[in-house]
PAMAR-561287 format. One record per residue (C-alpha): residue in three letters; x, y, z. Coordinates in steps of 0.5 Angstrom, whole numbers, always signed. Layout:
residues N
   res       X       Y       Z
   ALA       X       Y       Z
...
This chain:
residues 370
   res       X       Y       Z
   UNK      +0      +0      +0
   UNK      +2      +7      -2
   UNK      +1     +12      +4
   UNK      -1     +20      +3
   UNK      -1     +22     +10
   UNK      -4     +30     +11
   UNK      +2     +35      +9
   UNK      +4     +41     +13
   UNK      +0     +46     +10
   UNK      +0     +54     +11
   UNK      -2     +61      +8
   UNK      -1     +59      +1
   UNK      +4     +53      +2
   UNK      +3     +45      +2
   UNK      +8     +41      +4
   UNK      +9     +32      +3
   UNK     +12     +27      +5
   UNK     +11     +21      +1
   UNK     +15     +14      +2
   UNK     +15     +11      -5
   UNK     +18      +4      -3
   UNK     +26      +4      +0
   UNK     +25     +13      -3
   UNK     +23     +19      +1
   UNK     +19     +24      -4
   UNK     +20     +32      +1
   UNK     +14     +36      -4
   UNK     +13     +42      -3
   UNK      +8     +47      -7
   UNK      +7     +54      -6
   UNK      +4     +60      -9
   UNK      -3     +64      -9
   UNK      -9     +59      -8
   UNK      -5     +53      -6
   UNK     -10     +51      +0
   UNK      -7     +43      +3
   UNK     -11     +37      +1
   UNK      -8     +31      +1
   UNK     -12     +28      -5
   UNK      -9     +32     -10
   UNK      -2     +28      -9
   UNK      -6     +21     -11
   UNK      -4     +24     -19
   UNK      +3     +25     -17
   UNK      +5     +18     -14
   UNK      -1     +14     -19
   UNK      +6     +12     -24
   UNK     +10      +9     -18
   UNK      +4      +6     -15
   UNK      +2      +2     -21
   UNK     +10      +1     -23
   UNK     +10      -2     -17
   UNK      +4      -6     -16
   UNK      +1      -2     -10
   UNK      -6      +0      -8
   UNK      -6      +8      -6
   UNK      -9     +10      +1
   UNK     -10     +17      +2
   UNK     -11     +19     +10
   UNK     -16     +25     +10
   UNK     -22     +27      +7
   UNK     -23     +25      -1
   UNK     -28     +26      -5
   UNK     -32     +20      -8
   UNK     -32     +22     -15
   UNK     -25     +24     -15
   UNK     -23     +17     -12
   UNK     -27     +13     -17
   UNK     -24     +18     -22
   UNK     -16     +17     -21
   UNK     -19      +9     -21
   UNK     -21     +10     -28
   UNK     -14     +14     -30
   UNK     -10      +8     -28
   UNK     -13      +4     -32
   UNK     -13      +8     -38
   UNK      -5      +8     -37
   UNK      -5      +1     -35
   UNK      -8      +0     -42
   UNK      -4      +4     -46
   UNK      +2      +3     -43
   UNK      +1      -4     -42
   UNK      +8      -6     -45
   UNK     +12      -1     -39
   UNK     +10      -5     -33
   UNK      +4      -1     -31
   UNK      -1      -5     -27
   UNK      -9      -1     -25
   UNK      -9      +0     -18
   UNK     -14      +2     -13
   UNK     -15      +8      -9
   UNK     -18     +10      -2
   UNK     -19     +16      +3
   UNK     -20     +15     +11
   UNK     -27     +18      +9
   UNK     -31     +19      +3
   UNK     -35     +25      +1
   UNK     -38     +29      -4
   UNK     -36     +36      -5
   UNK     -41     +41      -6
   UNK     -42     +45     -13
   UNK     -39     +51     -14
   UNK     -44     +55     -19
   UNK     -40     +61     -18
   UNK     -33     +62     -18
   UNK     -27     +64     -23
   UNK     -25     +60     -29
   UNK     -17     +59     -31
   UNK     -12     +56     -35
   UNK      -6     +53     -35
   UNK      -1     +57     -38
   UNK      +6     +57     -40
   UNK      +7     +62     -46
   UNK      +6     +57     -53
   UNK      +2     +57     -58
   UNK      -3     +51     -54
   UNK      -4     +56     -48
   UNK      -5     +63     -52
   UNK     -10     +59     -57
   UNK     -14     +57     -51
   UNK     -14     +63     -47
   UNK     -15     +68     -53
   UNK     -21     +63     -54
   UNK     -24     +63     -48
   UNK     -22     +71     -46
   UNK     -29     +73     -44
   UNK     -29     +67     -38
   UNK     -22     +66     -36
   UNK     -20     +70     -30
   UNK     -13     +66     -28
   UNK      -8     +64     -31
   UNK      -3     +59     -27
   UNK      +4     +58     -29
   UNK      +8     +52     -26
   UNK     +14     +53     -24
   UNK     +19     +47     -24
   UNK     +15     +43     -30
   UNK     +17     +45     -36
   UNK     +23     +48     -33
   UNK     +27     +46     -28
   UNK     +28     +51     -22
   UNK     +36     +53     -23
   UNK     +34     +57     -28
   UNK     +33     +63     -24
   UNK     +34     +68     -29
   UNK     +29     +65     -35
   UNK     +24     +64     -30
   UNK     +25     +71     -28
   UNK     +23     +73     -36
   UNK     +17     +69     -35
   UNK     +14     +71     -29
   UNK     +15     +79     -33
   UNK     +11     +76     -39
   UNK      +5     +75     -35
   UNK      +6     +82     -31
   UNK      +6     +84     -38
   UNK      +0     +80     -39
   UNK      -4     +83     -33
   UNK      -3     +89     -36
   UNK      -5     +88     -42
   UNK     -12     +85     -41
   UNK     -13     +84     -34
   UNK     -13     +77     -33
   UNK      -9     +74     -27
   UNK      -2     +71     -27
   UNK      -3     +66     -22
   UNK      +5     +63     -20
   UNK      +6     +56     -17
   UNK     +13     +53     -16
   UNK     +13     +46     -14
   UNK     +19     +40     -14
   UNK     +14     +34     -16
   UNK     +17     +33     -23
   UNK     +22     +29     -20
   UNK     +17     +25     -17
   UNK     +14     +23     -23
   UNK     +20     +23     -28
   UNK     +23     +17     -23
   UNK     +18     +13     -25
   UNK     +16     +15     -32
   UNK     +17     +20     -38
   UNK     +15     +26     -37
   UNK     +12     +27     -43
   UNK      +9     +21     -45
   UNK      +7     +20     -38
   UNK      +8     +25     -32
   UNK      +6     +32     -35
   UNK      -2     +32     -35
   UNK      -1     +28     -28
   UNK      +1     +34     -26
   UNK      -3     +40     -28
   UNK      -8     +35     -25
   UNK      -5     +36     -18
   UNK      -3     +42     -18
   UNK     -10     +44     -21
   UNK     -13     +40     -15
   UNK      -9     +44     -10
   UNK     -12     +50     -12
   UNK     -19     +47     -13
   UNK     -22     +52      -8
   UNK     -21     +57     -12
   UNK     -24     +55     -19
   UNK     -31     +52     -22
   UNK     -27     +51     -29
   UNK     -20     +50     -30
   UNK     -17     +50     -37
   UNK     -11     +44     -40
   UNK     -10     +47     -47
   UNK      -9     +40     -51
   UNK      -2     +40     -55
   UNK      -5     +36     -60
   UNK     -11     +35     -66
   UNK     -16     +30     -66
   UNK     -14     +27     -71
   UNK      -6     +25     -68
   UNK      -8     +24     -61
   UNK      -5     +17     -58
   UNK      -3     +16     -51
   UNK      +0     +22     -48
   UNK      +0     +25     -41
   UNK      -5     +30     -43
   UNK     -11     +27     -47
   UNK     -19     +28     -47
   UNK     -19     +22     -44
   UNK     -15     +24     -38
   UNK     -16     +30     -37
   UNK     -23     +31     -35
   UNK     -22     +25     -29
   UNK     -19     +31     -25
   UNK     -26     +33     -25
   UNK     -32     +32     -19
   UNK     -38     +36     -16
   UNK     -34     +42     -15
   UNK     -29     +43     -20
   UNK     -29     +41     -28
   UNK     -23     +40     -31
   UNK     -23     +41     -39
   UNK     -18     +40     -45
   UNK     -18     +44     -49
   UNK     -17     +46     -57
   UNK     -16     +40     -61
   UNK     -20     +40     -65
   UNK     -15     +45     -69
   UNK      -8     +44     -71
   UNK      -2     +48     -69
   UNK      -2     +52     -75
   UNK      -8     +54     -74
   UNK      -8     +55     -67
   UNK      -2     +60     -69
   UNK      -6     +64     -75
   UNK     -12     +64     -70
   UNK      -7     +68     -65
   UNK      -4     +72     -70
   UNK     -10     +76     -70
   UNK      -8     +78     -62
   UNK      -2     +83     -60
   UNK      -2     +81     -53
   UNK      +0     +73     -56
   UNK      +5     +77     -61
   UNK      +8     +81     -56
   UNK      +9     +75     -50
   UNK      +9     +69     -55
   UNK     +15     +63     -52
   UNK     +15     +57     -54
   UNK     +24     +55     -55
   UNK     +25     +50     -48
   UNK     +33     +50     -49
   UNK     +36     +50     -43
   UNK     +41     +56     -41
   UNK     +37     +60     -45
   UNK     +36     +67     -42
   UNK     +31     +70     -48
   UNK     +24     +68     -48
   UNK     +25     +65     -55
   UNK     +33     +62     -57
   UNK     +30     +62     -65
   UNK     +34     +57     -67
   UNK     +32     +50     -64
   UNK     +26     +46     -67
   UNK     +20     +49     -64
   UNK     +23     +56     -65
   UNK     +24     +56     -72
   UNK     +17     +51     -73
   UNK     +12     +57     -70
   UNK     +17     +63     -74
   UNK     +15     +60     -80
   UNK      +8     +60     -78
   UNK      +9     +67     -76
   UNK     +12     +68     -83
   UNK      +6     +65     -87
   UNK      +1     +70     -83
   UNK      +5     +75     -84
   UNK      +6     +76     -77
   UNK     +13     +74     -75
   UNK     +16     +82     -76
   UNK     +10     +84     -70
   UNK     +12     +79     -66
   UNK     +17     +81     -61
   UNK     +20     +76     -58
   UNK     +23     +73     -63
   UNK     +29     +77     -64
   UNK     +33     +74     -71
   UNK     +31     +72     -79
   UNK     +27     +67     -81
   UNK     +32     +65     -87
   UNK     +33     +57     -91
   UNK     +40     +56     -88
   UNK     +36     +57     -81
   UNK     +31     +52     -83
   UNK     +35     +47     -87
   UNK     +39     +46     -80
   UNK     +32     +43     -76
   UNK     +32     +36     -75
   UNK     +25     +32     -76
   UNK     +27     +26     -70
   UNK     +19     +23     -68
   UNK     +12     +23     -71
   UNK     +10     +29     -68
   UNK     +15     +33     -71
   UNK     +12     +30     -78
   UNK      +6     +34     -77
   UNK      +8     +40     -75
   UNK     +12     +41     -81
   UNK      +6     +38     -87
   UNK      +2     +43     -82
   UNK      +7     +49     -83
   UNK      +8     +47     -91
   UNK      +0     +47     -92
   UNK      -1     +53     -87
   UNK      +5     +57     -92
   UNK      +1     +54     -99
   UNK      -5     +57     -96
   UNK      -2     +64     -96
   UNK      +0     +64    -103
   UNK      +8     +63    -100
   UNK      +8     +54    -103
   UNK     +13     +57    -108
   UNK     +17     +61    -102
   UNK     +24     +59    -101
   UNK     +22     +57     -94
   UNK     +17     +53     -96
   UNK     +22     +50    -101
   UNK     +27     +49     -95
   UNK     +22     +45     -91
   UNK     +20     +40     -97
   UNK     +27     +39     -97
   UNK     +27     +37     -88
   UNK     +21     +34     -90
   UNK     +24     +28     -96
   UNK     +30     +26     -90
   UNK     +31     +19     -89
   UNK     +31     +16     -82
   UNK     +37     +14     -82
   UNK     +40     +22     -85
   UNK     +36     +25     -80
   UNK     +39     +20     -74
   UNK     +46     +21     -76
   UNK     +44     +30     -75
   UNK     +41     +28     -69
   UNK     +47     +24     -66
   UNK     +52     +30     -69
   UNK     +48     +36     -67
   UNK     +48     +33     -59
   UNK     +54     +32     -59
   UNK     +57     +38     -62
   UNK     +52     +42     -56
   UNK     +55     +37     -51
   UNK     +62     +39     -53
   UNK     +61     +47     -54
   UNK     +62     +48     -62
C-alpha cells in the first residue's frame, strides 16, 4: 500500500512526505490559491504505484468521485501502456465525501506562453479569470533568470488584459519522472495535482491539448484523461484539439498580446524567452511568417532564412505533422512556392537514417560546445 499522509499546509503552501518503496519524496508546493489537500497528491504518486503493483490510500477526507476517477485513470494507463509495467491500481481515502457544486466562482488555464496556451486562453477570454504558470514543469527550478522573464511575460499579460497571473512553484516532477517519462506520462498528471491543490478557487480550470483530434495517441494529456481530474466541485477541460497547431498560431496571430509575449523555445540556459534557432523556435516563426505575423512578433528577435530551416532535424511522428501542417499553412498563404517552404520539403523528404545521424551529431556538438 502506498500512503498519502495529511502534509503541513500553511498560507499559500503545501508540503508532503511521501515514501514510495526504499525512497522518501519531501514535496512541496506554494503559491497563490495552493490550499492543502491530500487527495491531490494521488495523481503525483499513480505512476509509482502502478510500477510497483501497490493500492494508493489517502489519510484524509476524499471525494468519492475523484477516488472513482483516479481509478479510471490508472486503468487507462494501464491499457495504454501495458508493455511498461504498468499495472491498474485501487484508490481509497480514510472517508469519503461528496463535494458541494460551485456554480459561481473564477475560470482558469493552465499556461506556459506556447502557442497551445494563448489559443485557449485567447478563446475563452470573455471566461478565464486566471492563468496558472507551474514553476518546476517545463522548466527546472535552477534556471532562475529564464524563469524570472516568465514571470514578467505574465506581468506583461495582466496588463494588457486584465486577467490574473497565477504562479505556483513546485519540486514534484522529480517525483514522476522517476518512474515514467515526462511527456509521455507524467506532465497531465501534474497539472492534474497541481489544479486539484487549487480546486477551492476555481469552477473550471482549462488543459490546452497539444495535439489535434485527429493525431491523438497515449499522451499524458489527453481528452480522456484530463476530465478525470473532475468531481461535483471543479470541472477539468481539455481543450483545443479540434484545431492544428498551424491553425492555432494564425488564430492568434489576430492578437497583439500573443504576439507581443509568445514563448515557445524549451532550450536550456536560455535567457530569452525564444532561442530562435531549436526546432520549435524555428516551426512557430515559419508560422508567424506565413501569417505575416513574424515582424510584430516581439519575441522573436532574429530572421527567418532557409539556411535556419535546412538546419532542423525531424526526429518523431510528431514533428512530422507539425512541419506538413507549416507547408500546408504556407500554401494557403500563397507562399508554397517561397524558399521556406521550399527548404521544409527538403527537411521533410530526409531519410530516417539521415535524420538520426543530424541528430546524434548536433548532440554531440552541443555537449562539447562547438
Amino acid at each position: 500500500m502506498l500512503t498519502i499522509n495529511p502534509g503541513r499546509y500553511s498560507n499559500g503552501q503545501a508540503e508532503f512526505l511521501i515514501t514510495v518503496g526504499e525512497q522518501r519524496y519531501s514535496l512541496y508546493f506554494k503559491g497563490d490559491g495552493i490550499v492543502g489537500n491530500a487527495e491531490a497528491i494521488a495523481p503525483l504518486v499513480m505512476l509509482a504505484a502502478m510500477r510497483l503493483g501497490q493500492n494508493i490510500r489517502v489519510e484524509e477526507a476524499c471525494s468519492t468521485t475523484f477516488l472513482a476517477n483516479m481509478q479510471e485513470l490508472s486503468g487507462i494507463f494501464a491499457r495504454w501502456f501495458s508493455d511498461q509495467r504498468f499495472r491498474q491500481v485501487a484508490f481509497e481515502g480514510d472517508s469519503l465525501l461528496v463535494p458541494a457544486a460551485k456554480p459561481e466562482g473564477r475560470v482558469a488555464s493552465f499556461f506556459t506562453g506556447g502557442v497551445d496556451s494563448f489559443y485557449t486562453f485567447l478563446k475563452h477570454r470573455d471566461e478565464i479569470t486566471d492563468l496558472i504558470y507551474v514553476h518546476g514543469f517545463d522548466l527546472p527550478l535552477e534556471e532562475t533568470e529564464k524563469r524570472a522573464s516568465i514571470s514578467e511575460m505574465g506581468r506583461r499579460i495582466e496588463r494588457a488584459t486584465g486577467v490574473r497571473f497565477r504562479e505556483v512553484e513546485t519540486n514534484g516532477r522529480k517525483l514522476l519522472r522517476d518512474w515514467g517519462r515526462w511527456g509521455v506520462h507524467g506532465h497531465g498528471l501534474g497539472l492534474g495535482c497541481i489544479g486539484r491543490l487549487m480546486a477551492s478557487e476555481f469552477k473550471r480550470i482549462y488543459i490546452p491539448s497539444s495535439f489535434h483530434e485527429r493525431d491523438l495517441f497515449p499522451w499524458s494529456s489527453h481528452p480522456e484523461t484530463d476530465v478525470l481530474y473532475s468531481d461535483e466541485s471543479i470541472e477539468f477541460v481539455h481543450d483545443g484539439c479540434e484545431a492544428f497547431r498551424a491553425e492555432k498560431l494564425e488564430f492568434i496571430s489576430e492578437f497583439s498580446v500573443a504576439l507581443e509575449n509568445l514563448r515557445v523555445c524549451g532550450e536550456k540556459n536560455q535567457l530569452e524567452l525564444n532561442c530562435c534557432r531549436c526546432e520549435k523556435c524555428v516551426r512557430t516563426m515559419t508560422s508567424l511568417y506565413a501569417c505575416k505575423a513574424l515582424g510584430q512578433a516581439h519575441t522573436f528577435a532574429e530572421s527567418l532564412t532557409t539556411k535556419l530551416v535546412r538546419k532542423q532535424i525531424i526526429y518523431d511522428a510528431s514533428i512530422v505533422a507539425f512541419v506538413q501542417e507549416n507547408i500546408a499553412l504556407l500554401e494557403r498563404h500563397d507562399l508554397g512556392g517561397s524558399d521556406i517552404c521550399e527548404a521544409w520539403r527538403v527537411v521533410l523528404r530526409r531519410s530516417e537514417l539521415e535524420n538520426k545521424i543530424r541528430r546524434k551529431l548536433y548532440k554531440l556538438r552541443k555537449k562539447v560546445g562547438i
